[in-house]
C-alpha positions in Angstrom: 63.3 42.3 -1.7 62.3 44.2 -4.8 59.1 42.3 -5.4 58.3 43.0 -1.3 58.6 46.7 -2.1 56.7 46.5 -5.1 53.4 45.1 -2.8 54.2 47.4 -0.5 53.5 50.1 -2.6 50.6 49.0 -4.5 49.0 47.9 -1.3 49.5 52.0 -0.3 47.9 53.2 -3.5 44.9 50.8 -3.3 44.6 51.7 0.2 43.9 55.5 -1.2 41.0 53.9 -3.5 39.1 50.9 -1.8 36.6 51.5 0.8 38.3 50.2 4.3 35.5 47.3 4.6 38.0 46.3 1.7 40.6 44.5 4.3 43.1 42.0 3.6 43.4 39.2 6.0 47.0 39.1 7.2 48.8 35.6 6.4 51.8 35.5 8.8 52.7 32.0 7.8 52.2 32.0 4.5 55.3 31.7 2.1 53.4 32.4 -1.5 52.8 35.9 -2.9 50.3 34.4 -4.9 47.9 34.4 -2.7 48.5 38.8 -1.7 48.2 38.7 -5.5 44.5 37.2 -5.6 43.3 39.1 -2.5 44.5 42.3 -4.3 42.8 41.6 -7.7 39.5 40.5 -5.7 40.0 44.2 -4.1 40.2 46.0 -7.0 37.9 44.3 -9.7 34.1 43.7 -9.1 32.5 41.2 -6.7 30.6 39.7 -10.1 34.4 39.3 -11.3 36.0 38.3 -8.5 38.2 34.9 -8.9 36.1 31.5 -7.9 39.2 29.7 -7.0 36.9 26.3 -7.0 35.3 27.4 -10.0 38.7 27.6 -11.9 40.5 25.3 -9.9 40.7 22.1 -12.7 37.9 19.6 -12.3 39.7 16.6 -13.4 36.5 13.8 -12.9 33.4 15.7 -14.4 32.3 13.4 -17.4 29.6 14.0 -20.1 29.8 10.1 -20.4 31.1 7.3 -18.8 33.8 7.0 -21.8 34.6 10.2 -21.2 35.4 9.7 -17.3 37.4 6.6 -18.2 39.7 9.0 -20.4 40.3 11.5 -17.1 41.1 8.6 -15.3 43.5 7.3 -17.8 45.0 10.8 -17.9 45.5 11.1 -13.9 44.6 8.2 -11.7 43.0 9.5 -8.1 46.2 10.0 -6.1 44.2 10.1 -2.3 40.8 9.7 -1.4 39.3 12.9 -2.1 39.7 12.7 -5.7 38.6 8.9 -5.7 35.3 10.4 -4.4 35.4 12.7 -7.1 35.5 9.8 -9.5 32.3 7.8 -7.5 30.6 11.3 -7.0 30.9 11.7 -11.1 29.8 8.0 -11.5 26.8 7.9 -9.6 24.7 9.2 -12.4 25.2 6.4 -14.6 24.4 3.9 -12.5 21.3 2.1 -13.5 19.7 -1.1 -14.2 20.2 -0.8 -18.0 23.7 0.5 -17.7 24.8 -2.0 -14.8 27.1 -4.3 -17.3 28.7 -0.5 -18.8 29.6 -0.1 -15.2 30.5 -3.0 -14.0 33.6 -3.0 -16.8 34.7 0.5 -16.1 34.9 -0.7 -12.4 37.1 -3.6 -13.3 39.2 -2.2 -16.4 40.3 0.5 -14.5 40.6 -1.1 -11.1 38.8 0.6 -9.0 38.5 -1.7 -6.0 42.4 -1.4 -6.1 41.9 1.9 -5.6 39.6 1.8 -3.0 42.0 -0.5 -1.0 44.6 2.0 -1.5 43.0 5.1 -0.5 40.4 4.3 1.5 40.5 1.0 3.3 44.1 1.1 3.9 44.6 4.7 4.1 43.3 7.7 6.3 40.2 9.3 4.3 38.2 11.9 5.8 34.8 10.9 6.5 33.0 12.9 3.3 35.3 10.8 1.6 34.4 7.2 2.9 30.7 8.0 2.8 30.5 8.8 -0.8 32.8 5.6 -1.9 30.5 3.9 0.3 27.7 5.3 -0.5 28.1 4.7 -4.4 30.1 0.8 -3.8 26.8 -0.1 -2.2 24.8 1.3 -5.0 27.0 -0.3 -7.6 26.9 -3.8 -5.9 23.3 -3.6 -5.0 22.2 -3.1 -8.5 24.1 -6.0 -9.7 22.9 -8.8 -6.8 19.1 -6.9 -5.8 19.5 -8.3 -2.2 23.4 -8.6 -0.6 21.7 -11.9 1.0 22.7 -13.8 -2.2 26.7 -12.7 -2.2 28.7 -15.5 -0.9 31.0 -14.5 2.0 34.1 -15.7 0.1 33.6 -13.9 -3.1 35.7 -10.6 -3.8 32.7 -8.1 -3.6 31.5 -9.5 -0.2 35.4 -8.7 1.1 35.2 -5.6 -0.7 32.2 -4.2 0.5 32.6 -5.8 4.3 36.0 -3.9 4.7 34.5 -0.8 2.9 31.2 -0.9 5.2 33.6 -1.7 8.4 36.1 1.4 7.8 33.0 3.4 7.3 31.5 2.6 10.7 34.7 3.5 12.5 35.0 6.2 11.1 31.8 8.1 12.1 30.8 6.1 15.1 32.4 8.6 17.9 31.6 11.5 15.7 29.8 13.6 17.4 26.0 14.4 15.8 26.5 17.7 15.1 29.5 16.8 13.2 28.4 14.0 11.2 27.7 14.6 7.1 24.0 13.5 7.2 22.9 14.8 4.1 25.9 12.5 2.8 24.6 9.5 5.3 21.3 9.6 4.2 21.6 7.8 0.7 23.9 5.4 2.1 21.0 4.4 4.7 18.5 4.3 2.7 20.7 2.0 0.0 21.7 -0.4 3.0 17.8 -0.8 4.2 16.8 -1.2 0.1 19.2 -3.5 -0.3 19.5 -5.5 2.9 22.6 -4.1 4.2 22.1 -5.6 7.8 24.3 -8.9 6.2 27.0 -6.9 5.7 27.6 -4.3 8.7 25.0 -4.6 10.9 26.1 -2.1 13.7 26.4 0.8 10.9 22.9 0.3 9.4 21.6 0.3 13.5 23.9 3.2 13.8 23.0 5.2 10.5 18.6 4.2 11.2 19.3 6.1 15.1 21.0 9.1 13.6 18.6 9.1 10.8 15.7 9.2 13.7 17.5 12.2 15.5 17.9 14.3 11.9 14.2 14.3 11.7 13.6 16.7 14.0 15.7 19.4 12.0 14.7 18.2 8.6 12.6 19.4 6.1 12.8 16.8 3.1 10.2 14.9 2.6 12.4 12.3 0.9 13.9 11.6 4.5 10.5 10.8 5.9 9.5 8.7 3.5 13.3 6.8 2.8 12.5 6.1 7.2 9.3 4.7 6.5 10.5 2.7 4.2 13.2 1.3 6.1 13.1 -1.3 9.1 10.4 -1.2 11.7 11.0 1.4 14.3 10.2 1.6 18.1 6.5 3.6 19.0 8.5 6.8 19.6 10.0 6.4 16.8 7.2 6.5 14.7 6.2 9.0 16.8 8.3 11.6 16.1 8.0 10.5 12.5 4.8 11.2 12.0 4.8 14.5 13.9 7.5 15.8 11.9 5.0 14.6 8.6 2.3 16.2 10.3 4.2 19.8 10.6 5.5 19.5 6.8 2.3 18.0 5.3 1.0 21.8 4.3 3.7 22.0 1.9 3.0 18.6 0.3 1.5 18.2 -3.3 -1.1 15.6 -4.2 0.9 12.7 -5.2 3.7 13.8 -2.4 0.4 13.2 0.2 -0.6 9.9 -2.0 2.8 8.8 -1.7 2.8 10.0 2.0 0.0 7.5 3.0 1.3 4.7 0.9 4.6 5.0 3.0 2.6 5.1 6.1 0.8 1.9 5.1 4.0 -0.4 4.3 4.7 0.0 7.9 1.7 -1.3 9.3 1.0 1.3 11.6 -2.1 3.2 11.9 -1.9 7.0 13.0 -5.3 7.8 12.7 -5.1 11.9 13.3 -2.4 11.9 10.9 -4.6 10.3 8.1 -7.5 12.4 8.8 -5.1 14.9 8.5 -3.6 13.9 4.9 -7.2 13.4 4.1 -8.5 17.1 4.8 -5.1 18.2 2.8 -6.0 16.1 -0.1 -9.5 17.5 -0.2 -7.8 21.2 -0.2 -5.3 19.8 -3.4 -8.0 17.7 -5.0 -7.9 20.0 -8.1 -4.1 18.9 -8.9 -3.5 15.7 -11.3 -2.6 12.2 -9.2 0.1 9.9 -11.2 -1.5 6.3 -12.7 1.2 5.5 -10.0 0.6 7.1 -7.6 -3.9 6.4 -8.3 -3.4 3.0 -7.5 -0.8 3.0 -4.5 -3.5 5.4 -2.9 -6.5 3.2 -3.3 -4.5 0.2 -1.9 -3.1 2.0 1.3 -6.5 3.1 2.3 -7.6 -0.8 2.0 -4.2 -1.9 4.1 -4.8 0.8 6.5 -8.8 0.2 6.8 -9.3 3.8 6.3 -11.8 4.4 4.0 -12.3 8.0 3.9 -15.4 9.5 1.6 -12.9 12.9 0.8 -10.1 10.3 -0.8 -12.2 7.8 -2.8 -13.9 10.6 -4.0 -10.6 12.2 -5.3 -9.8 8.8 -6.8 -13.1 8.3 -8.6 -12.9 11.5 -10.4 -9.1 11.0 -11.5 -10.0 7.6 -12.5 -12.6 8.6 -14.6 -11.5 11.2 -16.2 -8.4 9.9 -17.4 -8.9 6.6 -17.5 -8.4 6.5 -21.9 -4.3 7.6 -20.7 -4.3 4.6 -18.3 -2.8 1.6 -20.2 -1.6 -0.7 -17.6 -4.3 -3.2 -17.2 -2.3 -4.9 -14.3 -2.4 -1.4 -12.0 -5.9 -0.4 -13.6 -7.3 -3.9 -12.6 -5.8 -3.5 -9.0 -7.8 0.1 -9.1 -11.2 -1.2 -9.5 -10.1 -4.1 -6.9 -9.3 -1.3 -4.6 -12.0 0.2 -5.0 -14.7 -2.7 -4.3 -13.0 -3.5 -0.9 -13.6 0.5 0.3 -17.1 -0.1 -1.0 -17.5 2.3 -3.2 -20.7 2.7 -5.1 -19.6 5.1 -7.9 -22.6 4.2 -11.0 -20.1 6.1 -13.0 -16.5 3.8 -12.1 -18.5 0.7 -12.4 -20.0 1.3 -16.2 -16.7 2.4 -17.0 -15.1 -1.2 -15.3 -17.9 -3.2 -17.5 -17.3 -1.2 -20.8 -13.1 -2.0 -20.3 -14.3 -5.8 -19.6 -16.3 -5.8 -22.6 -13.8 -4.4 -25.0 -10.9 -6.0 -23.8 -12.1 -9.5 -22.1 -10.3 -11.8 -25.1 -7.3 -9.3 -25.5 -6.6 -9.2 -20.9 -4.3 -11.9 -19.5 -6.3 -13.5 -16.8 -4.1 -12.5 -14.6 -5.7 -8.9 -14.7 -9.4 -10.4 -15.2 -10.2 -12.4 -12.6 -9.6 -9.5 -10.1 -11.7 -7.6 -11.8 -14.8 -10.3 -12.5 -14.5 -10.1 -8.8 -14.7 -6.6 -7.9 -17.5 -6.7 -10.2 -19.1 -9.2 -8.4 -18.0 -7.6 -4.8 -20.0 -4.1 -6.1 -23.2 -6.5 -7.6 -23.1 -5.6 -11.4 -25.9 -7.1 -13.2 -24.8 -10.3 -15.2 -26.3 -8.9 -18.1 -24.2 -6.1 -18.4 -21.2 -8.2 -18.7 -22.1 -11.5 -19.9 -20.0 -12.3 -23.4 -17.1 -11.8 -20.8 -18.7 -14.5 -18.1 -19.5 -17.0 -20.4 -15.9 -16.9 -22.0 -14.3 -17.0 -18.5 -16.4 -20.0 -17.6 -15.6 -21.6 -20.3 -11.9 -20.7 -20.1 -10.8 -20.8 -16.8 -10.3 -24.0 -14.7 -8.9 -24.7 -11.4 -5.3 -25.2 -12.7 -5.3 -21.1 -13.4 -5.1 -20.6 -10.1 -2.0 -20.5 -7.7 -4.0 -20.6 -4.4 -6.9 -22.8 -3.2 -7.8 -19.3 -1.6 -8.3 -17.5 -5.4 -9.7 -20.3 -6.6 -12.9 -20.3 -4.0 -12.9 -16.5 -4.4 -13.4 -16.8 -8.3 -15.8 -19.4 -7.9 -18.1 -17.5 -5.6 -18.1 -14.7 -7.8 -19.0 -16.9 -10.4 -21.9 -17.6 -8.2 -22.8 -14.1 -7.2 -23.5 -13.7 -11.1 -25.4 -16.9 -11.1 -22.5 -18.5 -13.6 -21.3 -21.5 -11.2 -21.0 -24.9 -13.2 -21.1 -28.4 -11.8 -17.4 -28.3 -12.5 -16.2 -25.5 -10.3 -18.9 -27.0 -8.2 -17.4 -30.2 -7.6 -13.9 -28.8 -7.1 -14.4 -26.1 -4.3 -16.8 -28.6 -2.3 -14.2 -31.8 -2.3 -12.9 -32.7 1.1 -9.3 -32.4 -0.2 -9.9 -28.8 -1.6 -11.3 -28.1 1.8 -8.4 -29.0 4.0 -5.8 -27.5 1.9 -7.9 -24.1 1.9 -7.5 -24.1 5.5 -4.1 -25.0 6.2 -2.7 -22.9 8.4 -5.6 -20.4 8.6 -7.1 -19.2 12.2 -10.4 -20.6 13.3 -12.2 -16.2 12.4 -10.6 -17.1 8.8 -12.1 -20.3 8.3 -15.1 -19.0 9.8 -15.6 -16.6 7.3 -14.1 -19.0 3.7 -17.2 -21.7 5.1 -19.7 -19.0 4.4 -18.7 -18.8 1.0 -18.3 -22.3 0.5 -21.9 -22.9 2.0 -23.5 -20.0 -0.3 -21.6 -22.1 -3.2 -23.0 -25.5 -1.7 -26.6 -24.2 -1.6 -26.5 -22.3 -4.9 -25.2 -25.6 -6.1 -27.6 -27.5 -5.1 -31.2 -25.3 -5.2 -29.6 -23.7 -9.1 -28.0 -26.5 -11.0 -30.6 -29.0 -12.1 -29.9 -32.6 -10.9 -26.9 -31.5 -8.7 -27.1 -33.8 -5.9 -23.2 -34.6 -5.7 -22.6 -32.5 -2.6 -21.7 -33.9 0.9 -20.8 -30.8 2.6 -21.3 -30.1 6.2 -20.6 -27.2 8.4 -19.9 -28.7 11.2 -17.3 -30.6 10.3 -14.9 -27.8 9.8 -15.3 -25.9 12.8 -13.1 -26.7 15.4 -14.9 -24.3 18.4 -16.9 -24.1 21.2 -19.2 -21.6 20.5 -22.2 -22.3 18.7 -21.8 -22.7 14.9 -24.5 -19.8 14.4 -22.8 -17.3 17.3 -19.5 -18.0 15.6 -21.2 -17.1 11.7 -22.4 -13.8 13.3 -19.2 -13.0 15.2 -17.7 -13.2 11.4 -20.5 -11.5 10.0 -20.8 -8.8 12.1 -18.2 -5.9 13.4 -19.2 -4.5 17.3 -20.8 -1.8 15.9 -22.8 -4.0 13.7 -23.9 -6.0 16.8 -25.5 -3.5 18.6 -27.5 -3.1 15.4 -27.8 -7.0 15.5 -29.2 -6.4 18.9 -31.7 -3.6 18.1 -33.4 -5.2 15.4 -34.0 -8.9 17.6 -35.8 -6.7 20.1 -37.8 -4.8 17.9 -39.1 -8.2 16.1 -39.6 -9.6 19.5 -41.9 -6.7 20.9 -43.8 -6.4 17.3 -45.1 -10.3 17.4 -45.5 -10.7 21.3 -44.3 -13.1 22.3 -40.2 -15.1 22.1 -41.6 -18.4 20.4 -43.1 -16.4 17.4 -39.3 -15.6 16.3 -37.0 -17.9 15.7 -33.5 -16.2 16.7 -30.7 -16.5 14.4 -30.6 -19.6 12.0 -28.9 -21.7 9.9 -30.8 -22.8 6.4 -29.7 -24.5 3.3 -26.6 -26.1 4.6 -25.1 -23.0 6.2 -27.2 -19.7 4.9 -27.5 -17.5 7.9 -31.3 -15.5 8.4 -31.3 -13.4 11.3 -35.0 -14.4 12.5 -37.7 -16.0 11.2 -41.5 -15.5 11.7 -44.5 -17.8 10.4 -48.0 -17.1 9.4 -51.4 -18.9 8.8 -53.4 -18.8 5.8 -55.2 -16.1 7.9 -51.8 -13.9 7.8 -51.5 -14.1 11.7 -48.0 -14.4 13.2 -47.9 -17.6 14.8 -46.0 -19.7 17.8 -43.7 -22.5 17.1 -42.7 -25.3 18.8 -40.0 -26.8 15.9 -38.4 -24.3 13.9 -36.8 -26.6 11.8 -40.6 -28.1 10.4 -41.3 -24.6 9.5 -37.4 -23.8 7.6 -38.2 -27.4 5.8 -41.3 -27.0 5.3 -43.6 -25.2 2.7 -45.7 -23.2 4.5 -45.8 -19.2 4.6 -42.4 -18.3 6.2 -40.3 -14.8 6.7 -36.6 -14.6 6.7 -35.2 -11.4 8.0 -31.9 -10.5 6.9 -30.2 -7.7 8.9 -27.7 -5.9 6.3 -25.1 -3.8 8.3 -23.7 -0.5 6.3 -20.6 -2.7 6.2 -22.0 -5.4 3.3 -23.4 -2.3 1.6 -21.9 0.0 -1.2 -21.7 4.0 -0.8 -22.0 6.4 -3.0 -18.6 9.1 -2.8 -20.4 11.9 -3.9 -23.1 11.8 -1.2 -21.6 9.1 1.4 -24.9 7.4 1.4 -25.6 3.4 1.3 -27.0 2.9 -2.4 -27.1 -0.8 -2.7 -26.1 -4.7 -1.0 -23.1 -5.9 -1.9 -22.7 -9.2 -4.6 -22.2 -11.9 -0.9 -25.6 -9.6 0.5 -27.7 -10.2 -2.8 -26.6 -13.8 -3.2 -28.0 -15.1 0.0 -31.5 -12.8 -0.2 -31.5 -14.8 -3.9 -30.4 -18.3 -2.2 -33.5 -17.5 0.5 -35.5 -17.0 -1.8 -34.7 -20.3 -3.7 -35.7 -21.9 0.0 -39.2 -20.5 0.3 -38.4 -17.4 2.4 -40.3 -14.1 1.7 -37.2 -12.1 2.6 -37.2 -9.0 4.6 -34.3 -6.4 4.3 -33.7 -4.2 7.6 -30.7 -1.9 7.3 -28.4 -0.5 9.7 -28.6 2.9 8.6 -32.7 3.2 9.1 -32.0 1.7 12.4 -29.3 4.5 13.0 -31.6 6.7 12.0 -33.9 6.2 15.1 -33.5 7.7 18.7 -35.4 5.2 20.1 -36.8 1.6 20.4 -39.9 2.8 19.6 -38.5 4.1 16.0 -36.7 0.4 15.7 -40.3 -0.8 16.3 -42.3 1.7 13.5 -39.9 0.7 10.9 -39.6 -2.8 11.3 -43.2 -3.0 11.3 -43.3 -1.0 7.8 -40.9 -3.5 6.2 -43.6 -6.3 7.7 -46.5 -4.5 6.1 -44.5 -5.0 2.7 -45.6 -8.6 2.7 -48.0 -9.6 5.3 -50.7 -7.5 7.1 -50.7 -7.1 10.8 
């Protein structure tokens, strides 16, 4: 009664002395004085002194190190599920790959799963509770096995983590949305996608992915965009909305954020072209920041996966690469650069002298691993042999056809090999055998095959108009191809995209209506065992275009004879700076070479003269100009 009085009066004299926003909340059913005691003091003292109760409330599971939590927990043991998430919330930052055995023995030494059973899987937690001890179990466990595919279903940590995953899902599947903890969901997700979760609980990780979809609309972490990407293959709308929610946040992305944006968007083989375009123009606005080694060679592979080839992008790449490439010491991810970087075309003078000097000065020191991409990129952007030939003549030497994994690297190598005019009788012999053949095309579709028997035929001709005395070669065409079409319609099909066709297209009529007449142009032909040349024309001694009957006497024969070779911007490299086609590409150069070999004078018309013409009569001027090269009309 006394102590009542005594609050009584004290709450009168700080009534007299605290402004009246200063109220205390009645607490009609509350027994303790202590807690009139706390509201008073908070009254009374200042709001930068006011009592924290969580601040000072004891914080039994914060650790400095993991020895140190193992000590809390031999002091007081969790005694409900809150404080066991305290422990796993206090744990998570020392679980890692180097510190997975460290662990693993504080989980068993002071039996945690018994815990676990206790409190959460046979108890009542609260949801924030179950999430994080699921949340952190799934981290622990899929650290130790890398995929939960590989944990046996009778072993203790399947059982563990089944029950575990299984309370979890009842727990929040009725919740309503607005209710559920999904910041607290979201690492668990992601963790069950990473590591495979579906074999565990496959409801919750359908469950988790739909609410996951629905947060995106209110989210504005970039992490959740990408952790979705990342994850299982969603429906159209849901990529959809993905990407529109990317879209409205990309302004706020750094460089590598927006490198690592387009990498995400290539893993899931979708192709939102507006949205690139868009990540494009923002990387042009940030090209002035610094790109990761990382993140540089991530970038230059998502633009090949997503066939985006954007001037603004390799250009950013280019000038990273070269001005840091003395930092870059991963010859793995600086190999798979420059590999990038032929496949988009790119005709950088600059990226290419620096790819030769690193080949030059590190050819005996590289595994091969890392060199053979790069002899072929070299080969893919048509470096001159010279440039690089210690390197070539210690690869050919070197490397046989047991360094490869794949019949399909093998051929690849070899060509290359060609390109620089390197091929042996050896690699020869190996790439045209009958058995080497068939298993190449195993399983490939009849474009694919296509497209591997034009290499295989440049190799067969270089073979045998390059190598003296190689007569070793039965290799046919025709043999492979399993089609209907004509052999020589199928080659261009390959050869040629639509927009290359129309090219195709423009140039035959051009040639037709400059020589007068359809029998003094061959059409498209084979020659050499497989070497495609768009048209052919032949002249007398008296340099007149003339008519032929057999086209083949005239390919075989040694009279005067023009090959034309139509080179779509496609099989030609481009310069980043300027966006224009600089030069042919290694495949382009090897047949005009192999043509050559075969008695053609070889004539070059380009896609982009013919683009630059409004009409057939500019087709017609500028064929005629390439004619006048070689032959007066």
């Amino acid at each position: 009664m006394l102590r009542f009085q005594r609050h009584i009066l004290l709450l009168q004299r700080v009534n007299r002395l605290v402004k009246i926003k200063n109220t205390i909340i009645p607490r009609p059913f509350c027994t303790s004085t202590s807690n009139i005691d706390n509201e008073l003091l908070n009254i009374m003292i200042p709001s930068s002194r006011k009592l924290d109760k969580e601040v000072h409330e004891p914080q039994y599971y914060q650790s400095k190190t993991l020895d140190d939590l193992e000590l809390k927990i031999k002091q007081k043991r969790p005694e409900n599920s809150v404080e066991l998430a305290k422990v796993f919330e206090d744990l998570d930052k020392y679980i890692t790959i180097e510190n997975l055995p460290k662990v693993l023995f504080f989980f068993h030494n002071n039996q945690i799963a018994t815990s676990i059973k206790a409190h959460i899987i046979g108890g009542a937690p609260d949801i924030n509770s179950i999430v994080a001890t699921s949340t952190i179990i799934t981290k622990i466990f899929g650290t130790k096995y890398g995929n939960f595919n590989v944990l046996e279903n009778d072993s203790e940590d399947f059982a563990l983590l089944n029950s575990l995953l299984n309370q979890c899902y009842n727990s929040i599947k009725d919740v309503s949305f607005a209710e559920l903890p999904l910041e607290k969901l979201v690492p668990l997700y992601f963790l069950l996608q990473k590591y495979n979760g579906e074999v565990l609980n496959k409801d919750l990780v359908n469950f988790l992915k739909l609410k996951m979809i629905l947060h995106v609309n209110d989210t504005t972490s970039f992490e959740l965009i990408f952790g979705i990407l990342k994850g299982k293959k969603l429906t159209p709308d849901q990529y959809k909305t993905v990407f529109k929610k990317a879209s409205e946040l990309l302004p706020n992305l750094s460089l590598n954020d927006s490198a690592s944006l387009m990498y995400n968007i290539s893993i899931t083989k979708e192709r939102p072209l507006p949205l690139l375009q868009e990540i494009a123009q923002h990387m042009d606005f940030r090209k002035d920041e610094s790109l990761t080694f990382k993140n540089l060679v991530k970038l230059a592979a998502s633009l090949n996966s997503l066939s985006f080839t954007n001037t603004f992008i390799i250009r950013i790449i280019c000038k990273q690469l070269i001005d840091n490439v003395n930092v870059f010491d991963d010859p793995n991810k600086l190999s798979s650069l420059f590999t990038s970087l032929s496949l988009m075309n790119c005709g950088s003078n600059a990226v290419w002298d620096l790819a030769e000097k690193w080949l030059n000065n590190n050819y005996r020191d590289v595994s091969l691993q890392n060199a053979i991409p790069l002899v072929m990129a070299l080969s893919k952007v048509n470096s001159s042999p010279k440039t690089i030939e210690m390197p070539l003549n210690y690869f050919s030497n070197l490397i046989t056809i047991k360094s490869f994994s794949n019949s399909n690297s093998w051929l690849r190598y070899v060509h290359a090999m060609t390109i620089f005019g390197k091929l042996t009788p050896r690699m020869a012999e190996n790439v045209l055998k009958e058995e080497f053949i068939n298993d190449l095309f195993d399983g490939k579709a009849e474009g694919v095959k296509t497209f591997l028997l034009t290499l295989i035929a440049q190799i067969d001709c270089s073979a045998r108009n390059e190598l003296a005395g190689f007569d070793r070669s039965n290799f046919s065409l025709n043999k492979y191809i399993n089609s209907d079409k004509n052999l020589t319609e199928e080659m261009i099909n390959v050869l040629y995209d639509k927009r290359a066709k129309n090219f195709v297209k423009r140039a035959d009529v051009a040639i037709r209506r400059i020589v007068g007449s359809e029998k003094k142009c061959s059409g498209p032909q084979l020659v050499g065992g497989g070497i495609l040349v768009n048209n052919i024309i032949s002249y007398t001694p008296n340099n007149e275009v003339q008519i032929v009957d057999d086209w083949n006497k005239v390919i075989n024969g040694s009279g005067k004879k023009f090959g034309f070779v139509y080179i779509s911007n496609r099989q030609m490299m481009r310069d980043p700076e300027t966006s224009l086609c600089v030069k042919e590409n290694g495949t382009i150069s090897l047949k005009i070479r192999l043509l050559e070999k075969l008695g053609f004078k070889v004539i070059r018309i380009h896609e982009y003269d013919i683009d630059r013409n409004v009409s057939a009569v500019g087709d017609i001027d500028y064929i005629k100009e390439e004619i006048k090269k070689h032959l007066i009309l």
